[in-house]
N, C-alpha and C positions, 0 to 999 in steps of 0.2 A: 854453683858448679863446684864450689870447692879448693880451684886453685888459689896461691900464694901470691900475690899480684907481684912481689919482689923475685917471682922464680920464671914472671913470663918475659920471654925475648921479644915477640911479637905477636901480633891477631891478626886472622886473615880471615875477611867474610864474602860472599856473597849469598844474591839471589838464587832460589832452587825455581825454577820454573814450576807452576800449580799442577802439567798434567804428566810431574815425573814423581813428585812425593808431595806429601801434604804439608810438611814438614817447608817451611815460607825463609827459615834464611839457615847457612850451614856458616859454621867460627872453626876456623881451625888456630890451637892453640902451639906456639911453639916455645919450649921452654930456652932458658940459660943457657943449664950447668949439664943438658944432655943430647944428643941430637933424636930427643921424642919430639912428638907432637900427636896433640888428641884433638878428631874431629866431634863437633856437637853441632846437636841437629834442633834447634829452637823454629817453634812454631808460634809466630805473632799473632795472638788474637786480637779482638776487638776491645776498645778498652772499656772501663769499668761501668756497669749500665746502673750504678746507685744513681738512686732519684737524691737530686740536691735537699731533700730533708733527713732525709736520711743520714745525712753529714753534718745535716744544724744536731740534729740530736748527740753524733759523738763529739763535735767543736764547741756545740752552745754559743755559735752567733747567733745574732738577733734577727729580726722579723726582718728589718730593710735590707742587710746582708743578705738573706733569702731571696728576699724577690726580686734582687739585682744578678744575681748567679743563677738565676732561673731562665732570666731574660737571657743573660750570657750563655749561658748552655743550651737554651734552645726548648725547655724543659716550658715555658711558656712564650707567645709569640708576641716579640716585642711591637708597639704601634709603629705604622708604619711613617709618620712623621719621626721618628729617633733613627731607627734603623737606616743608614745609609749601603753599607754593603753588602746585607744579605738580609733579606725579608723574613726567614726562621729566627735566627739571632740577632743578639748584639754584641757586639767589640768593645773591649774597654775605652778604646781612641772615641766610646761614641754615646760615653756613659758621663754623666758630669765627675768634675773631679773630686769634688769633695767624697764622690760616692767610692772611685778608685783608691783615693786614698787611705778611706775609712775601710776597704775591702784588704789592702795591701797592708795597712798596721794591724789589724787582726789579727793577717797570718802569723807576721810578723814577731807578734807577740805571744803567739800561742802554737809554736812549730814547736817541733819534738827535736 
């Protein structure tokens, strides 16, 4: 949006209800040093529908790192003996740990 995060006084949001604008949440921005303020109108879509290889190819994790954020994302269906709180996915709370850990120093090491 452009502003100066040191020139805002305050944010003010809410919900736009769906059958008044398409537009899902409105920020009103109030500055310092003026008595302005700009409304913005952001519309929340859905998030990013990359197929988890699609991410191995720009990160270059490996094949077990894949098929554990596959199971996590839902992208395949984990067996139903692992999955305890939902039959599409799996949770990391529900993943062994060595797997979590080796998923979580990845990032770790390779964040931007």
């Amino acid at each position: 949006m452009g502003y100066v995060p040191e020139d805002v006084k305050d944010l003010y949001s809410h919900v736009i209800p769906a059958r008044i604008s398409k537009k899902d949440i409105q920020l009103r921005v109030e500055f310092l040093y003026c008595n302005t303020c700009f409304v913005e109108n952001i519309s929340v879509k859905k998030a990013n529908s990359k197929k988890v290889s699609e991410y191995r190819e720009m990160w270059g994790f490996d094949e077990e790192i894949d098929h554990w954020l596959k199971l996590f994302t839902g992208e395949i269906t984990p067996p139903r003996n692992i999955a305890q709180r939902d039959e599409r996915r799996l949770y990391l709370n529900e993943m062994p740990e060595n797997i979590v850990s080796k998923i979580i120093r990845f990032f770790q090491q390779n964040k931007i």
